[in-house]
C-alpha positions as CSV (number, residue, x, y, z in Angstrom):
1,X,-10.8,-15.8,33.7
2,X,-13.6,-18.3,33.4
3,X,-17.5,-17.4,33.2
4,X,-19.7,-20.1,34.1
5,X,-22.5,-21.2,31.8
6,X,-25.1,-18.3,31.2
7,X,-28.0,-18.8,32.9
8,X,-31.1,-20.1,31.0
9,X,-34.9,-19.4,32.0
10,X,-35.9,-22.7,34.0
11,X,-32.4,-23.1,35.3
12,X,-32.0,-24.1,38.9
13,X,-30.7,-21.3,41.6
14,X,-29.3,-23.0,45.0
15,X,-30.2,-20.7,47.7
16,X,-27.7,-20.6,50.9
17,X,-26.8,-18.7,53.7
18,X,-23.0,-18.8,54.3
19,X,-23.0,-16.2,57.0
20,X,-25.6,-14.3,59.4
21,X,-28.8,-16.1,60.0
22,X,-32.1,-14.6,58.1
23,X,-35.7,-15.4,58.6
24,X,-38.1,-17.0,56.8
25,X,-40.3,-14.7,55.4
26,X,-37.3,-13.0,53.7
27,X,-36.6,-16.6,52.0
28,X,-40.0,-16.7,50.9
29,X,-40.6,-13.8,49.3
30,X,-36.8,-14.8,47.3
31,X,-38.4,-17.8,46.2
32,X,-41.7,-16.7,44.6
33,X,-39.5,-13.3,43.3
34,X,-37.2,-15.9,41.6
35,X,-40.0,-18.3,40.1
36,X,-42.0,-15.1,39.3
37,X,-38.9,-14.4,37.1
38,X,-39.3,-17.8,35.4
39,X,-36.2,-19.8,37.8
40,X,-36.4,-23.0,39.8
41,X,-35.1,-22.5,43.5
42,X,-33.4,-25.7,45.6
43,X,-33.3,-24.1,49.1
44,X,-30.4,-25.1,51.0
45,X,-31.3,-27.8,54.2
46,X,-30.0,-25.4,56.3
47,X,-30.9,-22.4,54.9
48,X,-33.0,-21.0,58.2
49,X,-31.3,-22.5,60.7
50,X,-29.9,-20.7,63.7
51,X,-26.6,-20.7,65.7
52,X,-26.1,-17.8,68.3
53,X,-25.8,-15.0,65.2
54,X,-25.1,-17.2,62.3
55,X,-27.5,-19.2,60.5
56,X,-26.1,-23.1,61.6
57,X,-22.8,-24.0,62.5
58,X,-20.1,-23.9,60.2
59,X,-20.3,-27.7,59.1
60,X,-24.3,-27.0,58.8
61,X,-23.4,-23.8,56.6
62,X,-20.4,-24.9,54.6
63,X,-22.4,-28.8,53.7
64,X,-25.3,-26.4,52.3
65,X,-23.0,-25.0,49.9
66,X,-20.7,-27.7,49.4
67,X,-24.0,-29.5,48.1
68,X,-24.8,-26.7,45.8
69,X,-21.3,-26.6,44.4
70,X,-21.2,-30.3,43.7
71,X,-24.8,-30.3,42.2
72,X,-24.5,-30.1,38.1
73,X,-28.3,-28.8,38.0
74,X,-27.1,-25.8,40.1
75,X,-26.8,-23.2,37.7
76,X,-26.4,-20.0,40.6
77,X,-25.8,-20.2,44.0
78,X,-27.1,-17.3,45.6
79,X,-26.2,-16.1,49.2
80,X,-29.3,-15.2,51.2
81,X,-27.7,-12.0,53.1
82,X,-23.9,-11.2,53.9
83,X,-23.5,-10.2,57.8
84,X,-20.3,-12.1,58.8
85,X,-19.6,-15.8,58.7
86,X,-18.5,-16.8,55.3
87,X,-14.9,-16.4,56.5
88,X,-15.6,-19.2,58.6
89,X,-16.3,-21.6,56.1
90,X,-14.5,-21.0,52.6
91,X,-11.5,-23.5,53.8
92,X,-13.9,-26.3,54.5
93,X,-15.0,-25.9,51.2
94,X,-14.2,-28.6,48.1
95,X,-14.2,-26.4,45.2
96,X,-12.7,-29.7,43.2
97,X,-16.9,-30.0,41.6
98,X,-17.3,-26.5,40.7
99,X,-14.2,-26.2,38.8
100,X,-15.2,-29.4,36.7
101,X,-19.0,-28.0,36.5
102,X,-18.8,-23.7,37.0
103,X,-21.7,-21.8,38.3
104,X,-22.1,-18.8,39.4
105,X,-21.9,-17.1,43.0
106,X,-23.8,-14.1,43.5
107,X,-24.2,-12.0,46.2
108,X,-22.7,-8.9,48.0
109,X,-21.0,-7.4,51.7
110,X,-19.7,-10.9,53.6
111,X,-19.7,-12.4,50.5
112,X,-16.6,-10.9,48.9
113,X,-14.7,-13.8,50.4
114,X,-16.0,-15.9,48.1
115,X,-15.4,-13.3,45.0
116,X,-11.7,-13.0,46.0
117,X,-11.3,-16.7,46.0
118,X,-13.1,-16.9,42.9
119,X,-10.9,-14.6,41.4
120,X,-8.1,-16.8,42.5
121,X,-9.3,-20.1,41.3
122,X,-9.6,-18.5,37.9
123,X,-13.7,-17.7,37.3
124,X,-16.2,-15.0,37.6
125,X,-18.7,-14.0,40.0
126,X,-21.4,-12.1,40.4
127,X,-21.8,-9.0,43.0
128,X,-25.2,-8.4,43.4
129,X,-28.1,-7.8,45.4
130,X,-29.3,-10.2,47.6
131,X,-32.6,-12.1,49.0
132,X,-32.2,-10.2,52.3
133,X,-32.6,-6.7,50.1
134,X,-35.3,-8.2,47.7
135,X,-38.2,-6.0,47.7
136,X,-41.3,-7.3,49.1
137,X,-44.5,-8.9,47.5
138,X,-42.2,-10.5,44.7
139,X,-41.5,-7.3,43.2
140,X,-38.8,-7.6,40.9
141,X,-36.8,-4.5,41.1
142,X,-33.9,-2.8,38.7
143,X,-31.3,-4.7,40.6
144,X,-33.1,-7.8,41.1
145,X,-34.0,-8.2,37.5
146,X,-30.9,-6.9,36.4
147,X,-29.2,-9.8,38.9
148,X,-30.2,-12.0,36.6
149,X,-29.8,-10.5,33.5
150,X,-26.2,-10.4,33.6
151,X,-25.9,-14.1,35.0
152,X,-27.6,-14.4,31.6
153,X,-25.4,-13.0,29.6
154,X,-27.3,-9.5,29.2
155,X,-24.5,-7.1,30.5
156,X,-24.5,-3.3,29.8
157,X,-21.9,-0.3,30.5
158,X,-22.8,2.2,32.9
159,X,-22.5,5.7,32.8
160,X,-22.7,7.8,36.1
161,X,-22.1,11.4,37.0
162,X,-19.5,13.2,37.9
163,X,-18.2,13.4,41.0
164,X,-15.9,16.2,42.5
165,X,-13.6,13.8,44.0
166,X,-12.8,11.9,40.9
167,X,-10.0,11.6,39.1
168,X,-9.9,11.5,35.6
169,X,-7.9,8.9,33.3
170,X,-8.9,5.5,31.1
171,X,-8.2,2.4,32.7
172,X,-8.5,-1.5,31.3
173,X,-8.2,-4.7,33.4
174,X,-9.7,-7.4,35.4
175,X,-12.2,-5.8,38.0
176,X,-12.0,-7.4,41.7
177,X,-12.9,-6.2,45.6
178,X,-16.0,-6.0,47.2
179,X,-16.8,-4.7,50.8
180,X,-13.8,-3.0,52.3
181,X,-13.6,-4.3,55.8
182,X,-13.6,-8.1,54.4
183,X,-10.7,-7.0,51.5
184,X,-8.3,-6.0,54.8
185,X,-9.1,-9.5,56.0
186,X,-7.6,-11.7,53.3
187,X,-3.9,-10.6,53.1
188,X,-2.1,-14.1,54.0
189,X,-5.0,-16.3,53.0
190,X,-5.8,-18.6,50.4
191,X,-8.6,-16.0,49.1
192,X,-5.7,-12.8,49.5
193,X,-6.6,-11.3,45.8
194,X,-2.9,-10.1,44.0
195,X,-4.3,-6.3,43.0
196,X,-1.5,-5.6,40.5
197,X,-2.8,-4.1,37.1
198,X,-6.4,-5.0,38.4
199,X,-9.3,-2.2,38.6
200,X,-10.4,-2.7,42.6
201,X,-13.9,-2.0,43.4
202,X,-14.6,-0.8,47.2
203,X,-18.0,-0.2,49.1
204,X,-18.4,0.1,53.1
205,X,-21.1,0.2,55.4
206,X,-21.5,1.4,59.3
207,X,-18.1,2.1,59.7
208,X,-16.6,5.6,61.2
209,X,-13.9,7.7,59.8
210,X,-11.1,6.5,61.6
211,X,-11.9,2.9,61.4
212,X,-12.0,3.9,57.2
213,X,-9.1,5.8,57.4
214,X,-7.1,2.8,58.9
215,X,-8.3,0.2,56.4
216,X,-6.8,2.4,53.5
217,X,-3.9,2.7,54.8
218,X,-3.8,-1.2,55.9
219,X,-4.7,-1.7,51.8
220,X,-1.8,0.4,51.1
221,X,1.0,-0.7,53.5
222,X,-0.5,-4.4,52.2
223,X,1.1,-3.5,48.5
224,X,-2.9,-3.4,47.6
225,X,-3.0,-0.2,45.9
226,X,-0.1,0.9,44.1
227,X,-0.4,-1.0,41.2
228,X,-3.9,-0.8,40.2
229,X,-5.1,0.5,36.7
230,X,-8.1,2.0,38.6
231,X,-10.4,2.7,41.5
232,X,-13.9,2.4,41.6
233,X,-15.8,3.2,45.1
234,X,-19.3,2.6,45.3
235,X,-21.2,3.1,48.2
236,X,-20.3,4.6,51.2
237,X,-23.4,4.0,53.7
238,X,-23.7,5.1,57.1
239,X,-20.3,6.4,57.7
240,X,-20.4,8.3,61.4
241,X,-17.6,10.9,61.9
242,X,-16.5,9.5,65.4
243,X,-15.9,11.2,68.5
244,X,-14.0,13.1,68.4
245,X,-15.1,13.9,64.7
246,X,-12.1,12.5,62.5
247,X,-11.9,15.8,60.4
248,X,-12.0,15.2,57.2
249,X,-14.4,13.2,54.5
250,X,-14.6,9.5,53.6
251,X,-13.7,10.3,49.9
252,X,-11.2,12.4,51.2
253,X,-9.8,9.9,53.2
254,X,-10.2,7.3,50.5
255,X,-8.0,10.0,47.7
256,X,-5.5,10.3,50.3
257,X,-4.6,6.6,50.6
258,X,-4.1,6.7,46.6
259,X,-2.8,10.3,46.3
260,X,0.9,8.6,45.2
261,X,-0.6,7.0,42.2
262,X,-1.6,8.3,39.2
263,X,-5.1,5.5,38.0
264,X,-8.4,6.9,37.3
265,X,-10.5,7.1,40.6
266,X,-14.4,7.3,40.7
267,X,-16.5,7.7,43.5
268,X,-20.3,7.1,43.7
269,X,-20.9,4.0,41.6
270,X,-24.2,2.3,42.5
271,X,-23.1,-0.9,44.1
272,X,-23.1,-0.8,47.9
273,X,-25.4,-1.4,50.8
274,X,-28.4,0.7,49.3
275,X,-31.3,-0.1,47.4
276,X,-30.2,0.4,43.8
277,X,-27.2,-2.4,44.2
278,X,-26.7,-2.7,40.6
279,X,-24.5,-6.3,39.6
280,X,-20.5,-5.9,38.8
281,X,-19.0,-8.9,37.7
282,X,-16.2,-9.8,39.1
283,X,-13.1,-11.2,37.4
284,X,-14.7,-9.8,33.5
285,X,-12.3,-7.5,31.7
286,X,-13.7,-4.3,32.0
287,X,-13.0,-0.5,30.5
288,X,-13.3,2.6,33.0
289,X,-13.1,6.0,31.6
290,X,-13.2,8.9,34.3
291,X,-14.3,12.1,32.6
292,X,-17.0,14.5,33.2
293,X,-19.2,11.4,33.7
294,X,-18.1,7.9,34.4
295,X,-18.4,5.3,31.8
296,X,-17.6,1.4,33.1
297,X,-17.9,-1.0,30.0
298,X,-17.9,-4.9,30.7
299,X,-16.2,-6.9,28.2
300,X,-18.9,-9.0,26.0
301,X,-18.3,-12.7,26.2
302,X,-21.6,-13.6,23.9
C-alpha cells in the first residue's frame, strides 16, 4: 500500500462535503481550528450548499472533490461530516490525478466508501474525526490534534483494556472497514474491499439489534469474515434493543457472526461515533495483540 506525502505545517487541507449537508458555523469554527494548528484551508465552492438532505447535487458535490483531488497543493482532503451521500458520487470521480499526486482522505461514518476504494486503488487513508465533531471555539482536542498528527507521520500504538467479550490471539495484516452499515453496501462494487488475511475494523451508530444482527450475518454469507487475521470493533453508539427487544447483546451478536473462526477479536476500541474518535489508518500494516489488554501497533513508515 501507498501513503501519501506526510503532511508538513503550512500545507494546504481541501475541505469538502461529499455527503449530508452541514452549516456554516460548523465550517468556521474547522477553519480557524485548522489554521490555529498552523494549516492553510481551500474550502470547497460548494462546501455549504444545500440539496433536499445533501449538501448540493451530486455533480456540485463530486466537482468539489474532483477539484481537490486534481489540485497538487492539496495535501488532505477532509470530509466536513459523513451522514449519507458519498455513495452517490465515488463513480463520478477521476481518481487518474490522485494516483499521479497522493493525498490523503480523512474522515469517518459515510466516508468509509471512500477508504474501501482507497484500499482498492492501492493507498492509505485516514479515519478520523471530522469538522462536524470539532469542538467548539477552535479547541483542538486529543482526536483533532492527533488527526493531524498521524497525517504527519506521528503514529503511535494503542493499548486499551480488556474487554470480556474479547478474544485473545496476535494478529498481523493490512487493517480496512469503517462504519458497518456502509461495509454491507459495497459487495458487487468497484469499492467492494477483498477481506482475506486483512484485520477489519467495524463501528455502528443508531442502529437496533436486529438491523446489527442482519448486517453480520450479510458480512458473513458475503465471504467477508472468514478469512480475516482479526477483528477490531470500535464503537457501538446508540444501539436500541427493538421491539420486541432482540434478546441478546450487540457484542454478543457481533461474536456470534465470527464464532466459526478462530482471529483475535477486540471490542471497545475508541474509534466510532463518540467524542474521543481517535485516527486508524487505513490500508498501514498493523500488529494486534488481544490479551488482558489490547495492544494495536501501526507499522512505522518514517
Amino acid at each position: 500500500m501507498i501513503a501519501p506525502p506526510l503532511l508538513c505545517p503550512g500545507d494546504l487541507i481541501g475541505l469538502v462535503s461529499p455527503a449530508k449537508k452541514i452549516d456554516e458555523a460548523h465550517i468556521e469554527n474547522a477553519v480557524g481550528t485548522i489554521r490555529d494548528l498552523g494549516y492553510c484551508v481551500k474550502p470547497g465552492k460548494h462546501l455549504l450548499e444545500v440539496n433536499h438532505y445533501f449538501a448540493g447535487t451530486d455533480e456540485q458535490r463530486a466537482a468539489d472533490f474532483q477539484e481537490m483531488l486534481d489540485d497538487p497543493e492539496v495535501k488532505m482532503i477532509l470530509c466536513s461530516r459523513g451522514g449519507y451521500g458519498s455513495a452517490r458520487i465515488i463513480d463520478l470521480l477521476d481518481f487518474s490525478g490522485f494516483i499521479k499526486n497522493p493525498k490523503w482522505i480523512a474522515g469517518y461514518s459515510d466516508i468509509t466508501v471512500f477508504h474501501s476504494h482507497m484500499l482498492n486503488l492501492g493507498f492509505e487513508s485516514l479515519h478520523c474525526t471530522m469538522p462536524l465533531d470539532f469542538p467548539l471555539h477552535h479547541a483542538a482536542t486529543q482526536p483533532v490534534k492527533k488527526l493531524f498528527q498521524f497525517a504527519s507521520g506521528i503514529q503511535e500504538q494503542y493499548r486499551i483494556s480488556a474487554n470480556p467479550n474479547n478474544r485473545p490471539g496476535f494478529a498481523e495484516g493490512i487493517l480496512t472497514g469503517g462504519n458497518l452499515s456502509l461495509l454491507c453496501t459495497l459487495p458487487g462494487s468497484k469499492s467492494d474491499v477483498d477481506t482475506s488475511g486483512k484485520i477489519l475494523f467495524i463501528e455502528e451508530v443508531g442502529e437496533k439489534l436486529y438491523r446489527l444482527d442482519r448486517m453480520m450475518v450479510s458480512l458473513k454469507r458475503a465471504g467477508k469474515l472468514a478469512e480475516l487475521k482479526g477483528l477490531l470493533i470500535g464503537g457501538l453508539t446508540d444501539i436500541s434493543k427493538g421491539d420486541p427487544d432482540f434478546g441478546i447483546s450487540a457484542e454478543a451478536i457481533i461474536n456470534d457472526a465470527v464464532s466459526d473462526y478462530k482471529y483475535p477479536v477486540a471490542f471497545g476500541f475508541p474509534a466510532g461515533h463518540f467524542p474521543e474518535n481517535y485516527p486508524l489508518i487505513m490500508g498501514r500494516d498493523v500488529k494486534l495483540l488481544v490479551e488482558n489488554d489490547v495492544l494495536l501497533e501501526f507499522e512505522n513508515r518514517l
